[in-house]
Each structure stands twice: as C-alpha cells, then as structure tokens.
PATILUM-70794 format. One record per residue (C-alpha): residue in three letters; x, y, z. Coordinates in steps of 0.25 Angstrom, whole numbers, plus 5000, padded with zeros to 4 digits. Layout:
N
 residuo    X    Y    Z
     Ala    X    Y    Z
...
***
This chain:
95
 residuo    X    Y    Z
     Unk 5299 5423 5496
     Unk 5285 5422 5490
     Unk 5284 5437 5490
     Unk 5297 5438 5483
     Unk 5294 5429 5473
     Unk 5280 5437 5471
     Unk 5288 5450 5468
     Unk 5297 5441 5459
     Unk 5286 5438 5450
     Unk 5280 5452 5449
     Unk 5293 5459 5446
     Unk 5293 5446 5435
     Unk 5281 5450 5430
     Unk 5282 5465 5429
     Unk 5294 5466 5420
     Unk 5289 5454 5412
     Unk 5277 5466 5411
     Unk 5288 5476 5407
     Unk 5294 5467 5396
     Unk 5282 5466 5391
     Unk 5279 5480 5390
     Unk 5291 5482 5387
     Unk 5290 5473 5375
     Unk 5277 5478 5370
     Unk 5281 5495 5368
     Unk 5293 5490 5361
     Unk 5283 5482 5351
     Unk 5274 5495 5351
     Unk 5286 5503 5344
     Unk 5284 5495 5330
     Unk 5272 5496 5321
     Unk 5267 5487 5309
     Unk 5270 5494 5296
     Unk 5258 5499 5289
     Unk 5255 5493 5275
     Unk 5260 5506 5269
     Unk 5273 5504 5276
     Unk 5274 5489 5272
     Unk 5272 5491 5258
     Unk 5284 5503 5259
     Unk 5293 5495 5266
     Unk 5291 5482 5255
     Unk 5295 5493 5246
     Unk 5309 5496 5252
     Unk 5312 5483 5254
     Unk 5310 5478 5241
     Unk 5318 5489 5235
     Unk 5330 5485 5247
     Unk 5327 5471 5240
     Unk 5319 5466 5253
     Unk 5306 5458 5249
     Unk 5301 5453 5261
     Unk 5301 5455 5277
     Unk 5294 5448 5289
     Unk 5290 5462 5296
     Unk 5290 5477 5295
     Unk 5286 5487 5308
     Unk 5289 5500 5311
     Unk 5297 5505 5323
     Unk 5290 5518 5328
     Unk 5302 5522 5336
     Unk 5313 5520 5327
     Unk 5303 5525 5317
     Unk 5307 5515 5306
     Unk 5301 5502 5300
     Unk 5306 5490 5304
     Unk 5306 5476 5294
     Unk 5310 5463 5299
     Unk 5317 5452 5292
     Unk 5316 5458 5276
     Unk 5321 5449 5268
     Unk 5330 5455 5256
     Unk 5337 5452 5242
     Unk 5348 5445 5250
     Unk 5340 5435 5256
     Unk 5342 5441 5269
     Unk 5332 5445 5280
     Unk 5335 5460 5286
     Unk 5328 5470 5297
     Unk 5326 5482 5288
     Unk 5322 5496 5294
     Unk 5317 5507 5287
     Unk 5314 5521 5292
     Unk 5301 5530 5290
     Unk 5303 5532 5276
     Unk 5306 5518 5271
     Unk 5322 5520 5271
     Unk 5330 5508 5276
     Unk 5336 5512 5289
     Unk 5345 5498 5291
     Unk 5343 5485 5287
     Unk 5349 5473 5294
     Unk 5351 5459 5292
     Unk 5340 5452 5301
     Unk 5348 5440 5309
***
C-alpha cells in the first residue's frame, strides 16, 4: 500500500510539473509593448474615442497586439485587438 501511495504522489507531482510548464510557454507567447508601440496604440484608441486601458501586450503567435480592459466614449470597458499595422482587428465588450 505504501508503495502505491508513493507512486500516487510522484505521478501528482509530475503533472503538477507539466502544468506548470505548461503554463509558463503559454505566457512566453506574449511580450510587453515597447514605448514606441504604446504611444501608437494611445493614438488609435483615442481616435476610436478610447482614452484609457489597464494593459497592452503583444501576441507573437497570432501576430497582433493585445489591450485589456480600454475604456471608451461609452463608458464601457472592451478587449481591443489591433494587428501589426495598428488596424483594429475586433473589439469586444470585456465581461
């Protein structure tokens, strides 16, 4: 029994490991904007009538940027994706 609950832990442990891993590519996929980029992207969105966002990263495998939570003339906060020449790609209201 003790052997089984030994294995138990170690199989526990190594997909833990994997998730981890796992986890930690994903995250490696998305890059802070440079201030270059930042200061184009204020640009678009104030001319969208957006004046302010929490966050803005860029996806280097969709090959588009990424701003979280960009508060526009509605009063309304949207996920707002731009591609590699600053053109809105979709912009979704953000639950």
């Amino acid at each position: 029994m003790n052997a089984i609950k030994q294995i138990s832990y170690f199989l526990a442990g190594v997909v833990l490991m994997e998730m981890t891993l796992t986890a930690a590519i994903a995250r490696a996929d998305d890059r802070d904007v440079t201030a270059q980029e930042r200061q184009r992207i204020v640009q678009v969105l104030n001319g969208m009538g957006c004046n302010s966002f929490d966050d803005a990263e860029y996806e280097i495998d969709k090959k588009r940027f990424e701003i979280d939570d960009a508060v526009c003339a509605d009063g309304r906060e949207y996920e707002i994706y731009l591609d590699t020449n600053y053109r809105v790609i979709k912009k979704e209201l953000d639950d």
